[in-house]
N, C-alpha and C positions, 0 to 999 in steps of 0.2 A: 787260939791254940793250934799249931803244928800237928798234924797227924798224917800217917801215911795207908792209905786205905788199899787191897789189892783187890782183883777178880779176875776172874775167866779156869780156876780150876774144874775140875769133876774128875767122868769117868771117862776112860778111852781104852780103844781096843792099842793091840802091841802094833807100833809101825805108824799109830795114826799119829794125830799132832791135835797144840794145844798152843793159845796164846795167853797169858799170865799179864796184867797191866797193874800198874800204881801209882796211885794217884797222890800228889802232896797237897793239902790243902793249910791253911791258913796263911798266917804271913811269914816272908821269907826274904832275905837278901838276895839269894845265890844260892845254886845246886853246885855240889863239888862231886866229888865223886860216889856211885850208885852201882846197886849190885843185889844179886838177887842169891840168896842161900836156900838151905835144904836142911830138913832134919827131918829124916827116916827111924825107923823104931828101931832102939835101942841105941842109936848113936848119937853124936852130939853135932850139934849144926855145924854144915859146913858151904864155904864158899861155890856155886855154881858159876856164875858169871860177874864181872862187873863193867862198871862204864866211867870214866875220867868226866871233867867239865870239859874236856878239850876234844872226847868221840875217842879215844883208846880204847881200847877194850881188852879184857883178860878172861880167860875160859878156862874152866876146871879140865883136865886131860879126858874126864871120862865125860863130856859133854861137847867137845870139840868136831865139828862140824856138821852136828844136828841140832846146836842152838845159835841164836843170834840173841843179843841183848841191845837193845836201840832207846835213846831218850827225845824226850822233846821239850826243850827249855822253857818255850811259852806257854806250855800246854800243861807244866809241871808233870810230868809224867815219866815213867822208866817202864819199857816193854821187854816180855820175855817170852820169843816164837821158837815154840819146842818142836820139832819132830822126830821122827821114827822112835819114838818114843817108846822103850821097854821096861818092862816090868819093875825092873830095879832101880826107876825114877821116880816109882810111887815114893811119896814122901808131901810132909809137908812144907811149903815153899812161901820164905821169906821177901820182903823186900824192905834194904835197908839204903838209908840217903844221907850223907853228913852235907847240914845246912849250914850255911849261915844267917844267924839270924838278924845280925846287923851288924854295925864297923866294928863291934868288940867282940861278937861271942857267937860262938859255930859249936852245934850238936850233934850226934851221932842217933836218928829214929829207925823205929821199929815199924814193920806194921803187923800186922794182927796173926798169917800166916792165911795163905790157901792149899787145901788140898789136892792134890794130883794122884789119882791113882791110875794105875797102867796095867789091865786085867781084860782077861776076853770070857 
């Protein structure tokens, strides 16, 4: 069974930093593209960063040049190193992967959500 598992949330002071990892476990073809979302209270999730199979990368305007988003093929993993991190990044943070699972058929997973809160 496919699952995508995250960690490295908590708490942090405003300015500091935070690294976010996810991990894909079971069986898998192929990672295609990967990206890490946000859903803060009262809003509906939205795109923070993501990562192509090819290393492209795309960044929300309001996270642009305080985050970097980085994978690693072998290791099935997709990382997300946040800094100067303020208050209004507290939310809870996604990480989603569209696999494939073999020569026919490619999924779009979840994983579970980490907390970030950015508070002193």
């Amino acid at each position: 069974q496919v699952q995508l598992a995250e960690s490295g949330g908590g708490l942090v002071q405003p300015g500091g930093s935070l690294r976010l990892s996810c991990v894909v476990s079971g069986p898998i073809f192929k990672m295609h593209d990967m990206g890490w979302y946000r859903r803060t209270p009262g809003n509906q999730r939205e795109l923070v960063a993501e990562i192509s199979d090819g290393g492209g990368t795309t960044y929300a305007d309001f996270v642009k040049g305080r985050f970097t988003i980085s994978r690693d093929n072998a290791k099935k993993t997709v990382d997300l190193h946040m800094d100067s991190l303020k208050p209004e990044d507290t939310a809870v943070y996604y990480c989603n992967a569209n696999l494939r699972l073999n020569r026919f058929a490619m999924k779009d997973y979840w994983g579970q959500g980490t907390q970030v809160t950015v508070s002193s």
